[in-house]
SESEZA-806780 format. One record per atom (N, C-alpha, C, O): atom name; x, y, z; residue number from 0; residue in three letters. Coordinates in steps of 0.1 Angstrom, whole numbers, plus 5000, padded with zeros to 4 digits. Layout:
<recs>
<rec atomo="CA" xx="X" yy="Y" zz="Z" num="NUM" residuo="Ala"/>
...
</recs>
This chain:
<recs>
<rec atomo="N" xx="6586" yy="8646" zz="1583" num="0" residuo="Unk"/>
<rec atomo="CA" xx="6599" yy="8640" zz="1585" num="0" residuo="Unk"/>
<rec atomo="C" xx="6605" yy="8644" zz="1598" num="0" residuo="Unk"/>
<rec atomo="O" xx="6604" yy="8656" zz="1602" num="0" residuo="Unk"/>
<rec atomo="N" xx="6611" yy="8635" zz="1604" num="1" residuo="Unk"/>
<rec atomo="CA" xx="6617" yy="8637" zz="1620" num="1" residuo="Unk"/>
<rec atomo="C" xx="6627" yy="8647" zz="1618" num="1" residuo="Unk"/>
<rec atomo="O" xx="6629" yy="8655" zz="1626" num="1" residuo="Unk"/>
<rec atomo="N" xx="6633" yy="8646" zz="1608" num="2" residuo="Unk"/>
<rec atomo="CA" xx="6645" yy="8652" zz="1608" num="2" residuo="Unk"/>
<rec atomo="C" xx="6645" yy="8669" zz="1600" num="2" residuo="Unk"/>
<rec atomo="O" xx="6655" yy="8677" zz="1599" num="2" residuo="Unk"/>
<rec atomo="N" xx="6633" yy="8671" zz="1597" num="3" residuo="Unk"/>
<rec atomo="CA" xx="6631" yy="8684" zz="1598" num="3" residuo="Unk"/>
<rec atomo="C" xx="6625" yy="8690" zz="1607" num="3" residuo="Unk"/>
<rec atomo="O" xx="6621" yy="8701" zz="1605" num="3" residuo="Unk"/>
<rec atomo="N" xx="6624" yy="8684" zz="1619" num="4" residuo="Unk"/>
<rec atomo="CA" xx="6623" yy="8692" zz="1631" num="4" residuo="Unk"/>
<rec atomo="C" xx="6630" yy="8698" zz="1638" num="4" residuo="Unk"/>
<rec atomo="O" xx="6638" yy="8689" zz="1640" num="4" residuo="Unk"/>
<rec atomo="N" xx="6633" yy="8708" zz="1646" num="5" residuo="Unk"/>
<rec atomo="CA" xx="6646" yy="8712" zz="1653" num="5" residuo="Unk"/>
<rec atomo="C" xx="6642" yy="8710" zz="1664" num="5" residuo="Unk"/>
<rec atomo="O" xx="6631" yy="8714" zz="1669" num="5" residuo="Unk"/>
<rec atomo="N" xx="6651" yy="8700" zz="1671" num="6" residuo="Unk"/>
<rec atomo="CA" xx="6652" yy="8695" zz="1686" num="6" residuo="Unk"/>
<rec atomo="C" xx="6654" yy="8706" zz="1697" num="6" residuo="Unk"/>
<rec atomo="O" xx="6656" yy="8703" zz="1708" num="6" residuo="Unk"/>
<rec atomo="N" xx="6652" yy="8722" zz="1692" num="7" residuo="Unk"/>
<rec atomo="CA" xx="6657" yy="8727" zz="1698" num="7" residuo="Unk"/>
<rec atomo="C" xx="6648" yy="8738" zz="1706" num="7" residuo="Unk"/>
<rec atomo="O" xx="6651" yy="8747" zz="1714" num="7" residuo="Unk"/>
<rec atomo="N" xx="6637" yy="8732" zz="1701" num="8" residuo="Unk"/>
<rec atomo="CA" xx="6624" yy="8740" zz="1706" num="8" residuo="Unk"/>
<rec atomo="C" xx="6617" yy="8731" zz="1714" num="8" residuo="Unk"/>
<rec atomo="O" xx="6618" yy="8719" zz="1714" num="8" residuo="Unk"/>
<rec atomo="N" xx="6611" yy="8740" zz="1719" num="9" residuo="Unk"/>
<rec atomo="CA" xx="6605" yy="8737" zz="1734" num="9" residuo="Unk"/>
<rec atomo="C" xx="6588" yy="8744" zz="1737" num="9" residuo="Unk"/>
<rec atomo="O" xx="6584" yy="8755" zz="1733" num="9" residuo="Unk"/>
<rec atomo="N" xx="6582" yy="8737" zz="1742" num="10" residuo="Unk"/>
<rec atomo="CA" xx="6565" yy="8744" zz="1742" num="10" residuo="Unk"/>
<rec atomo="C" xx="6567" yy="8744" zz="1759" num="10" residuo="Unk"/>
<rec atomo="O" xx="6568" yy="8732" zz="1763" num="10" residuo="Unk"/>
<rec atomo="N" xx="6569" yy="8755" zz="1771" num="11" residuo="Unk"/>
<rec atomo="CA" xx="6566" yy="8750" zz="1780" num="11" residuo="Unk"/>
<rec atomo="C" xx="6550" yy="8764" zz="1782" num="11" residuo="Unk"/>
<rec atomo="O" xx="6550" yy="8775" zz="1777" num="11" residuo="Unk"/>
<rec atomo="N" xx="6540" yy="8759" zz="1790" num="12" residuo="Unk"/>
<rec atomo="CA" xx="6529" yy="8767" zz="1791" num="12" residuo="Unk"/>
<rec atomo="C" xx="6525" yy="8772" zz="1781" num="12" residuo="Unk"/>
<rec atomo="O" xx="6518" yy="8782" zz="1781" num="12" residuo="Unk"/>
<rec atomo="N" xx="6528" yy="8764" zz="1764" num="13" residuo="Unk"/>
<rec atomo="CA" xx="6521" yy="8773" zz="1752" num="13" residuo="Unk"/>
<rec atomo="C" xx="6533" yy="8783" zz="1747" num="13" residuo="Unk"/>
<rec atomo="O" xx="6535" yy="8787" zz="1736" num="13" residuo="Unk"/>
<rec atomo="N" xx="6541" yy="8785" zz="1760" num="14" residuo="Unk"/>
<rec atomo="CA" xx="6552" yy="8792" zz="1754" num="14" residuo="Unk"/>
<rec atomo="C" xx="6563" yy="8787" zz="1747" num="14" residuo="Unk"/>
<rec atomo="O" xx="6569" yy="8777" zz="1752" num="14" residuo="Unk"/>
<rec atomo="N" xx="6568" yy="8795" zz="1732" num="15" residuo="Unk"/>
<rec atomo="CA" xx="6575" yy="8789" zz="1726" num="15" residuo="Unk"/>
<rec atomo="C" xx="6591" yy="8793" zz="1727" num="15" residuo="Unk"/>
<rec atomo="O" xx="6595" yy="8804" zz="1724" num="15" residuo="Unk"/>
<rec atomo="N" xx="6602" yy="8780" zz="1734" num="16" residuo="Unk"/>
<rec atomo="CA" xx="6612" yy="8790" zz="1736" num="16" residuo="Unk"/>
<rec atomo="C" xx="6624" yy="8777" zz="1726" num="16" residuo="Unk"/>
<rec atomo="O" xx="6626" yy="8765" zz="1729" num="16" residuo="Unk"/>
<rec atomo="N" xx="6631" yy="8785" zz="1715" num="17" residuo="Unk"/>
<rec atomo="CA" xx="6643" yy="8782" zz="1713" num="17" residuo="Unk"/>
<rec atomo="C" xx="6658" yy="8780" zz="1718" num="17" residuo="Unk"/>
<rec atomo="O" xx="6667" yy="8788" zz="1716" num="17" residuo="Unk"/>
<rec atomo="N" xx="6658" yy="8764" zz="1726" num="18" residuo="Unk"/>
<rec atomo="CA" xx="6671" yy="8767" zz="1730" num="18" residuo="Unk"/>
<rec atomo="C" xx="6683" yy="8770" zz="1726" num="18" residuo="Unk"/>
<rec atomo="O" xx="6692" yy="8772" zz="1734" num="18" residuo="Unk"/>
<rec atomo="N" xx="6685" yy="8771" zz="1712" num="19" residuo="Unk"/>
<rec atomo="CA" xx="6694" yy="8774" zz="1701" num="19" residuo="Unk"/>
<rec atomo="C" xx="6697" yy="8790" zz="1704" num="19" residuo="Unk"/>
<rec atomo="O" xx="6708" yy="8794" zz="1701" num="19" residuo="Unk"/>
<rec atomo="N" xx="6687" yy="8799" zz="1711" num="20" residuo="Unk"/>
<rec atomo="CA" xx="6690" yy="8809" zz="1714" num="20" residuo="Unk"/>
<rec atomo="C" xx="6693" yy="8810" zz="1732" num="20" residuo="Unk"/>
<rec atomo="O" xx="6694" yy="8821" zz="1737" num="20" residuo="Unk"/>
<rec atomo="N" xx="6694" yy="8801" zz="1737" num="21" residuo="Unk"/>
<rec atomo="CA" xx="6695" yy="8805" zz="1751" num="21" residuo="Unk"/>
<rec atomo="C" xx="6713" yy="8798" zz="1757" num="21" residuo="Unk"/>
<rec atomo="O" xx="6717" yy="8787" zz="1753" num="21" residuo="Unk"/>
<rec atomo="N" xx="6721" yy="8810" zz="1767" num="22" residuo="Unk"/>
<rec atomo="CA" xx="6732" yy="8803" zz="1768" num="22" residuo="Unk"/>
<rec atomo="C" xx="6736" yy="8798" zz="1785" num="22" residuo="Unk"/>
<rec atomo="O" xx="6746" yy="8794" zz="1791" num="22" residuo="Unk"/>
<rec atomo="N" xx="6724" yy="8802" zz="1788" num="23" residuo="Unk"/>
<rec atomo="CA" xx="6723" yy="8799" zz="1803" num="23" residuo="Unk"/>
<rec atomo="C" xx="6711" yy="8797" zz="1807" num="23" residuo="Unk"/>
<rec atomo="O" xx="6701" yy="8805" zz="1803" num="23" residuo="Unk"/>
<rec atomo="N" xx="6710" yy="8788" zz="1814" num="24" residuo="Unk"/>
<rec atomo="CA" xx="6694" yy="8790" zz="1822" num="24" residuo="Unk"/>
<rec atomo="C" xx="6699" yy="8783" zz="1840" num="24" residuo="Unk"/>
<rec atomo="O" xx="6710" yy="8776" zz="1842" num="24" residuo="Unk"/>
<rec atomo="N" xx="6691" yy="8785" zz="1850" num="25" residuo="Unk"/>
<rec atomo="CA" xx="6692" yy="8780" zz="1862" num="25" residuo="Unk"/>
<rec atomo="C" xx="6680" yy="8780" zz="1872" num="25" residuo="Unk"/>
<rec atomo="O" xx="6670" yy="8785" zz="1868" num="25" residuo="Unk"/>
<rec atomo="N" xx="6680" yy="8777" zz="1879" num="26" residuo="Unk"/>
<rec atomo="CA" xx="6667" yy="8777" zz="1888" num="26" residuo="Unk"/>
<rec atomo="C" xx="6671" yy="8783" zz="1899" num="26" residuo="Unk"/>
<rec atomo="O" xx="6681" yy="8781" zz="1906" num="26" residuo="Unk"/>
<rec atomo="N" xx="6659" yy="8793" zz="1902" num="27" residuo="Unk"/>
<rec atomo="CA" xx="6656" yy="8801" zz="1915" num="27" residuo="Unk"/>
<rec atomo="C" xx="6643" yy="8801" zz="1921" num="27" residuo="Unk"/>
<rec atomo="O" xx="6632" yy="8804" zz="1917" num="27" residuo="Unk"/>
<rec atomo="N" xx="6648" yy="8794" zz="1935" num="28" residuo="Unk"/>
<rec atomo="CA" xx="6632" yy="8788" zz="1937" num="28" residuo="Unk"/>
<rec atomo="C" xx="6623" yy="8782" zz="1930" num="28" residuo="Unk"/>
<rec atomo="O" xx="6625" yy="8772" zz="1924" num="28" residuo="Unk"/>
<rec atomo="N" xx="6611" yy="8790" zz="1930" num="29" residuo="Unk"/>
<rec atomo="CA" xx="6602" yy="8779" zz="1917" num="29" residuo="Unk"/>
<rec atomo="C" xx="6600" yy="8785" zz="1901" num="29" residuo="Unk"/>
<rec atomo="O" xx="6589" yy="8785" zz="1895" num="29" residuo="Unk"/>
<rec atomo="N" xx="6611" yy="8788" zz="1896" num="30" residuo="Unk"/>
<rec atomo="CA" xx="6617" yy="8791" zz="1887" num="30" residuo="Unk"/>
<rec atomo="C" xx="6632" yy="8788" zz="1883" num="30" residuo="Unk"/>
<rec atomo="O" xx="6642" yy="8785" zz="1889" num="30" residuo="Unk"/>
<rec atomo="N" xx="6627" yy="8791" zz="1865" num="31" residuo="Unk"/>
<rec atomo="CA" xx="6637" yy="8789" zz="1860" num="31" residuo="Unk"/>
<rec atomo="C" xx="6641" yy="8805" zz="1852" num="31" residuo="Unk"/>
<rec atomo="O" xx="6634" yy="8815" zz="1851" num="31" residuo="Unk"/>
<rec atomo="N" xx="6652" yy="8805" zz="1850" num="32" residuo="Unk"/>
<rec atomo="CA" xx="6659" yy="8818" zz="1845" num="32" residuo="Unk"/>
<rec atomo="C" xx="6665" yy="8817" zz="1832" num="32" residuo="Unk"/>
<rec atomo="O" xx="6673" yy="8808" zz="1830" num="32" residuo="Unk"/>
<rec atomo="N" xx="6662" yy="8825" zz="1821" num="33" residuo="Unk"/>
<rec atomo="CA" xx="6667" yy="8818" zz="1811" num="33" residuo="Unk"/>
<rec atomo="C" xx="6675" yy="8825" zz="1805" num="33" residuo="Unk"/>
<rec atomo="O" xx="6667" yy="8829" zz="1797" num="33" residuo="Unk"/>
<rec atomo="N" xx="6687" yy="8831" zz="1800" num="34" residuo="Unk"/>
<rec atomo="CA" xx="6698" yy="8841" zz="1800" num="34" residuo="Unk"/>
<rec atomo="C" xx="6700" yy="8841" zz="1781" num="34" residuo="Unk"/>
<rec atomo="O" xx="6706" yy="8832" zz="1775" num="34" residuo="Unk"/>
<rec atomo="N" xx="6694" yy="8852" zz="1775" num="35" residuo="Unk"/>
<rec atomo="CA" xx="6695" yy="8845" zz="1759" num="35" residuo="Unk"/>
<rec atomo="C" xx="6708" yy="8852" zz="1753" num="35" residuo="Unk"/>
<rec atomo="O" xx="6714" yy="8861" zz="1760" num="35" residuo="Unk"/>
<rec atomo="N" xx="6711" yy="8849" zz="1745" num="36" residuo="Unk"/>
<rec atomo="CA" xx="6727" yy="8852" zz="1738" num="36" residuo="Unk"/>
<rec atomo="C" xx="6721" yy="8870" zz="1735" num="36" residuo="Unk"/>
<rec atomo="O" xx="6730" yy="8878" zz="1738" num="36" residuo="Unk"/>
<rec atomo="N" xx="6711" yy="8875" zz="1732" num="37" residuo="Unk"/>
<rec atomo="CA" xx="6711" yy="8891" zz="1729" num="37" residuo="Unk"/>
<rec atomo="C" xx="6710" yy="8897" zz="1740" num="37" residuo="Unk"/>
<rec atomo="O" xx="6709" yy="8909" zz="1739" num="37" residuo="Unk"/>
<rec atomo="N" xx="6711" yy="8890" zz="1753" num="38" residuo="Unk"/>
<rec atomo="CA" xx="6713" yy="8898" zz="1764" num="38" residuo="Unk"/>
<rec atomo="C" xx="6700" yy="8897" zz="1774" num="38" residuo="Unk"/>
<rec atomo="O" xx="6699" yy="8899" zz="1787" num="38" residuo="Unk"/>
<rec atomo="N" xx="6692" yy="8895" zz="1767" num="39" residuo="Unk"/>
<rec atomo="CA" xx="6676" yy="8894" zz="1776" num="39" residuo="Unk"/>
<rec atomo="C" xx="6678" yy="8878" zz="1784" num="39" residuo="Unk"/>
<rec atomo="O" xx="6683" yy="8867" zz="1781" num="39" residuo="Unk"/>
<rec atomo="N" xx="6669" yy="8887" zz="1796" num="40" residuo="Unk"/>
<rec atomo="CA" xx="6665" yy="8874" zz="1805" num="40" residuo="Unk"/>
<rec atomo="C" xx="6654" yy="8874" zz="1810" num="40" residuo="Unk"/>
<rec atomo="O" xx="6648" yy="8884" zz="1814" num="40" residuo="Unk"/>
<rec atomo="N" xx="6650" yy="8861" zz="1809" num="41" residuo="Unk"/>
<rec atomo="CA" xx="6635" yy="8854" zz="1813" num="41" residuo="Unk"/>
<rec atomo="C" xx="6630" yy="8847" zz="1822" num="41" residuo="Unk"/>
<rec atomo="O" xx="6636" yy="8836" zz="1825" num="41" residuo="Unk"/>
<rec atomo="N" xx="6621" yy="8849" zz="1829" num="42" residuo="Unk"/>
<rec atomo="CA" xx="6620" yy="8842" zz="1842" num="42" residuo="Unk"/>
<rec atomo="C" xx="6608" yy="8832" zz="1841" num="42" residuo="Unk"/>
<rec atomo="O" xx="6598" yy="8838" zz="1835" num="42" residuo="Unk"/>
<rec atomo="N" xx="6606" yy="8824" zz="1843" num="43" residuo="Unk"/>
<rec atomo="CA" xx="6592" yy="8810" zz="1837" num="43" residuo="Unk"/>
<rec atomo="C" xx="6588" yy="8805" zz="1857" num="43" residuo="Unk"/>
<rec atomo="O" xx="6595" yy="8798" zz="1864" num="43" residuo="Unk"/>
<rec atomo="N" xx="6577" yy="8811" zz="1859" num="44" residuo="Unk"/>
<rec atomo="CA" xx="6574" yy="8802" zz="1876" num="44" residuo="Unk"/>
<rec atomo="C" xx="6567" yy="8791" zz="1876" num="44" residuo="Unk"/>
<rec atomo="O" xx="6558" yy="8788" zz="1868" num="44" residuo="Unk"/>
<rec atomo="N" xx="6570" yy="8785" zz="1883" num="45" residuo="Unk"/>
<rec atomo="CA" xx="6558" yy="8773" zz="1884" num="45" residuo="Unk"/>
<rec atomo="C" xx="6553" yy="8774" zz="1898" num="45" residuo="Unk"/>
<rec atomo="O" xx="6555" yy="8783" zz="1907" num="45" residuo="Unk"/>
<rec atomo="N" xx="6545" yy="8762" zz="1899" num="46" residuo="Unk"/>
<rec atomo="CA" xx="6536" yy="8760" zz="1911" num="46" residuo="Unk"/>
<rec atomo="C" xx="6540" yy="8750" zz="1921" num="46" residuo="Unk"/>
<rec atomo="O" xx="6537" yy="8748" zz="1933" num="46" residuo="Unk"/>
<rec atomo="N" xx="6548" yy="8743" zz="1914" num="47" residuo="Unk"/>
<rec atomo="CA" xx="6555" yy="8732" zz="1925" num="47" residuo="Unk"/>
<rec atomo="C" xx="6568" yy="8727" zz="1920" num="47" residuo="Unk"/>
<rec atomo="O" xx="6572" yy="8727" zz="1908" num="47" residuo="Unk"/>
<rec atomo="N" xx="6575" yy="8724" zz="1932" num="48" residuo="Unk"/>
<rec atomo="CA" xx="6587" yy="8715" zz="1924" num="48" residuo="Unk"/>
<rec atomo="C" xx="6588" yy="8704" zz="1916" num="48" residuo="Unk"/>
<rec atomo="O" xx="6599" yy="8700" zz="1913" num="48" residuo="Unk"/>
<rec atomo="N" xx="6574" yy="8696" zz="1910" num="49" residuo="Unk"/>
<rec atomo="CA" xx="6575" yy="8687" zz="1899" num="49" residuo="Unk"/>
<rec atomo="C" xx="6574" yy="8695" zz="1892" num="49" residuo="Unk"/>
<rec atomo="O" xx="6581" yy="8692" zz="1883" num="49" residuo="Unk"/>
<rec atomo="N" xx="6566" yy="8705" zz="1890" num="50" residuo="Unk"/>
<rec atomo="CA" xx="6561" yy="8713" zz="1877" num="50" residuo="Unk"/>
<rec atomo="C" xx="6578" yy="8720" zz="1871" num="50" residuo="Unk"/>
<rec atomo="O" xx="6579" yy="8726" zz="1860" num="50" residuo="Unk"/>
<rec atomo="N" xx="6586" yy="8719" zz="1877" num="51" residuo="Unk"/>
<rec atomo="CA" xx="6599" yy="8731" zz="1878" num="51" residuo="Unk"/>
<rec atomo="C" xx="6604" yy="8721" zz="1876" num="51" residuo="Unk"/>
<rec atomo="O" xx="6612" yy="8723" zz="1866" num="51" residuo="Unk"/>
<rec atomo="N" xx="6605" yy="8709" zz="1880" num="52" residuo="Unk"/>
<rec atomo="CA" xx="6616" yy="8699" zz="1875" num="52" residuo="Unk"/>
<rec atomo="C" xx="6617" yy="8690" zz="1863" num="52" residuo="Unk"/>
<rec atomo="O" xx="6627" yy="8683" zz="1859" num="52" residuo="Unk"/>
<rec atomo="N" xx="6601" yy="8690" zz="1856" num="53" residuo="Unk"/>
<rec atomo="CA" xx="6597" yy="8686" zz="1846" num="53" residuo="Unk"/>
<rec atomo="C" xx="6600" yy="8696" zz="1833" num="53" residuo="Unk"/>
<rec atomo="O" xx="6603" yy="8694" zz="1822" num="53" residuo="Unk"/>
<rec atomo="N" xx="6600" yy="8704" zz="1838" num="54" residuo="Unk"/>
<rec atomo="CA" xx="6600" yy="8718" zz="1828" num="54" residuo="Unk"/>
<rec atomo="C" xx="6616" yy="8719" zz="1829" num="54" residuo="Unk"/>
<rec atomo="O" xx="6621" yy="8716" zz="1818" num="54" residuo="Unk"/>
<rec atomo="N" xx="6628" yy="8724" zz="1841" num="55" residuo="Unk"/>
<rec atomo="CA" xx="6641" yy="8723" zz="1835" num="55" residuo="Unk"/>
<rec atomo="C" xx="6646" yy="8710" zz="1829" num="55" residuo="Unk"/>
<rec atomo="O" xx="6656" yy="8710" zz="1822" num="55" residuo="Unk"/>
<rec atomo="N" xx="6638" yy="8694" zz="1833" num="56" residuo="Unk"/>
<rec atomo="CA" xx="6640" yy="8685" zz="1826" num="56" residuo="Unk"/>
<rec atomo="C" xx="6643" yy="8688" zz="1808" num="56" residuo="Unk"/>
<rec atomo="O" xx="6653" yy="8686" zz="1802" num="56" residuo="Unk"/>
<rec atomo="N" xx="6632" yy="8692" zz="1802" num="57" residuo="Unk"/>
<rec atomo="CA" xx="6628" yy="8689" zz="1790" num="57" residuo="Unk"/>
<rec atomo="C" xx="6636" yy="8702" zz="1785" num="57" residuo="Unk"/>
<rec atomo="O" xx="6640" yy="8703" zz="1773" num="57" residuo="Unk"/>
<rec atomo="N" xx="6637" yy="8714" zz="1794" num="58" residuo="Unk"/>
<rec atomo="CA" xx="6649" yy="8723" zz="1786" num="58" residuo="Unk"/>
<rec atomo="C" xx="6659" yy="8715" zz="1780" num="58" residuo="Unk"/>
<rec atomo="O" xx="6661" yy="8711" zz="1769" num="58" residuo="Unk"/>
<rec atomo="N" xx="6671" yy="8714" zz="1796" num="59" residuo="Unk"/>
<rec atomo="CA" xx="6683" yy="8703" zz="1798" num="59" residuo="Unk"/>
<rec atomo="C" xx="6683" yy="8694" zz="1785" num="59" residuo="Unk"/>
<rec atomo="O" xx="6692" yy="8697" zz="1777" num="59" residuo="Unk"/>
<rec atomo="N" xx="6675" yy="8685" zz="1781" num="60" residuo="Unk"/>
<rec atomo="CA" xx="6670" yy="8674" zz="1774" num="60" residuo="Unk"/>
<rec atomo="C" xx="6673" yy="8682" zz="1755" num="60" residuo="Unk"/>
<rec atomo="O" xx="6682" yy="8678" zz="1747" num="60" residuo="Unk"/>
<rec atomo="N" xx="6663" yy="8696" zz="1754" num="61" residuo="Unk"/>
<rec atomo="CA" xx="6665" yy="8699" zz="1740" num="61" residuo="Unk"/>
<rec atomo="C" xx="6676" yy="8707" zz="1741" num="61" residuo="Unk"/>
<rec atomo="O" xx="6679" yy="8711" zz="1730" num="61" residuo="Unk"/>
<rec atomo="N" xx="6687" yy="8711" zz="1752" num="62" residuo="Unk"/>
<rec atomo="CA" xx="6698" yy="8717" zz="1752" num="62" residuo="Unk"/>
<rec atomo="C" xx="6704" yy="8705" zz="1747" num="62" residuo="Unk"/>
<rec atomo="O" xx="6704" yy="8706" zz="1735" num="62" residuo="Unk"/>
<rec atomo="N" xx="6708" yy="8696" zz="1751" num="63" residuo="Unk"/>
<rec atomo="CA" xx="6719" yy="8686" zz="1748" num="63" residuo="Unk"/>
<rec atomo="C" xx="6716" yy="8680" zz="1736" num="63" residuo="Unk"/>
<rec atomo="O" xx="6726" yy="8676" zz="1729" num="63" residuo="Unk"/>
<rec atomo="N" xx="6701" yy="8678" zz="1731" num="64" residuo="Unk"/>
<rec atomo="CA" xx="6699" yy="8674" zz="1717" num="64" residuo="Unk"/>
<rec atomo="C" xx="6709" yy="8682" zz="1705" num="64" residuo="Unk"/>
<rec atomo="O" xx="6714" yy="8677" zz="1695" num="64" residuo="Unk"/>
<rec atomo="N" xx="6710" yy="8697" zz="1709" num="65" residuo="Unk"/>
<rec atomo="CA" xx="6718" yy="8703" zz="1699" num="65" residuo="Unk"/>
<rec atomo="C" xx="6730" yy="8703" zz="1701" num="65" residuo="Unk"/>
<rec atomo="O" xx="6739" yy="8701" zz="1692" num="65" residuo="Unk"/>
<rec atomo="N" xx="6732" yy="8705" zz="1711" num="66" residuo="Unk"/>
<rec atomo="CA" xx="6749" yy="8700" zz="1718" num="66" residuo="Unk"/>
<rec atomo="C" xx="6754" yy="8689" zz="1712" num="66" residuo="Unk"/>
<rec atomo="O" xx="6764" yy="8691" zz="1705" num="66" residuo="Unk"/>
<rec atomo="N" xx="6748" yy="8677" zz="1715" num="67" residuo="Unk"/>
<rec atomo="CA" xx="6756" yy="8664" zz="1712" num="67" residuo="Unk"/>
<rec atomo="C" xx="6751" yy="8656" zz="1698" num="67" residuo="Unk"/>
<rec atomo="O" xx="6755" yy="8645" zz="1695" num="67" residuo="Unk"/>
<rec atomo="N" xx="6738" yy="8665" zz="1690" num="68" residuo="Unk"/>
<rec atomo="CA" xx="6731" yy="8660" zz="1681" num="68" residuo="Unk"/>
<rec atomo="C" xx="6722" yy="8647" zz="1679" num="68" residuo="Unk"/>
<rec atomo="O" xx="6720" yy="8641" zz="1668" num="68" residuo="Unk"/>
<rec atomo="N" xx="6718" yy="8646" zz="1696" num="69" residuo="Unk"/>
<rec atomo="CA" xx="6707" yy="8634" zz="1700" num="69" residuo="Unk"/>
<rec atomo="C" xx="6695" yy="8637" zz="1694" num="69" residuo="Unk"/>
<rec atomo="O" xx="6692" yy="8648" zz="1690" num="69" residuo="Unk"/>
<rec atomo="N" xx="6688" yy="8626" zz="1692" num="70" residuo="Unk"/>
<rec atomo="CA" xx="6670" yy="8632" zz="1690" num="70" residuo="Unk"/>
<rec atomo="C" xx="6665" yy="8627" zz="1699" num="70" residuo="Unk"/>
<rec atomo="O" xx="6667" yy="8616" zz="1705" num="70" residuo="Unk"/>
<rec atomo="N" xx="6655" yy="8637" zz="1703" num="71" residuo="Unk"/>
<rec atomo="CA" xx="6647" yy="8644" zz="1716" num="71" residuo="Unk"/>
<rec atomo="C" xx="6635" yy="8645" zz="1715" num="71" residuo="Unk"/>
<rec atomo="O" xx="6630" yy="8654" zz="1708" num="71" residuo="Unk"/>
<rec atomo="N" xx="6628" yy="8635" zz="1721" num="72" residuo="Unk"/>
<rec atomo="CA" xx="6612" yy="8636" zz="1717" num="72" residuo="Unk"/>
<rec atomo="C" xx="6601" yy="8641" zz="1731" num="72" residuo="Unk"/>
<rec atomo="O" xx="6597" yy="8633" zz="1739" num="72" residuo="Unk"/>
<rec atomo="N" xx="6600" yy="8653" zz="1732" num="73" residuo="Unk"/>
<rec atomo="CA" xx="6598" yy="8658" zz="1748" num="73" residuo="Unk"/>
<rec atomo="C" xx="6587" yy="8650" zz="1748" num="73" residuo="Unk"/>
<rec atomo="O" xx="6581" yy="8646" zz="1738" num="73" residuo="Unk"/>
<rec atomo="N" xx="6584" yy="8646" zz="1763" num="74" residuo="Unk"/>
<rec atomo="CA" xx="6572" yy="8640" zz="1767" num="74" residuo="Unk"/>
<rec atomo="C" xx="6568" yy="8645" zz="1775" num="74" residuo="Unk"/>
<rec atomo="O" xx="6557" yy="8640" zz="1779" num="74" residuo="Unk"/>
</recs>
């Protein structure tokens, strides 16, 4: 069922990240920064600026699905 999924996860590189737990993220260079509510921060690099812009895309994307309670089907 669609609706038991949480829009709020994210697979980027295999890695599994909950944006439900993240309250900032930004980009630095070819990275993104991910700032989580327990105080840890994460750094994710890529190899190019589509790879970085595809990837804070589909963050952005499952951020607002919980925000505004859109459904979010990453592609």
């Amino acid at each position: 069922m669609f609706n038991s999924i949480n829009p709020g996860i994210v697979f980027i590189d295999d890695k599994y990240i909950n944006m439900d737990s993240v309250y900032n993220m930004s980009t630095r260079g070819l990275s993104i920064q991910l700032d989580y509510y327990s105080g840890e921060k994460e750094l994710i690099q890529f190899g190019s600026n589509q790879e970085l812009h595809k990837a804070f895309s589909k963050l952005a994307a499952a951020s607002n699905a919980l925000e505004f309670g859109t459904n979010y089907v990453p592609r």
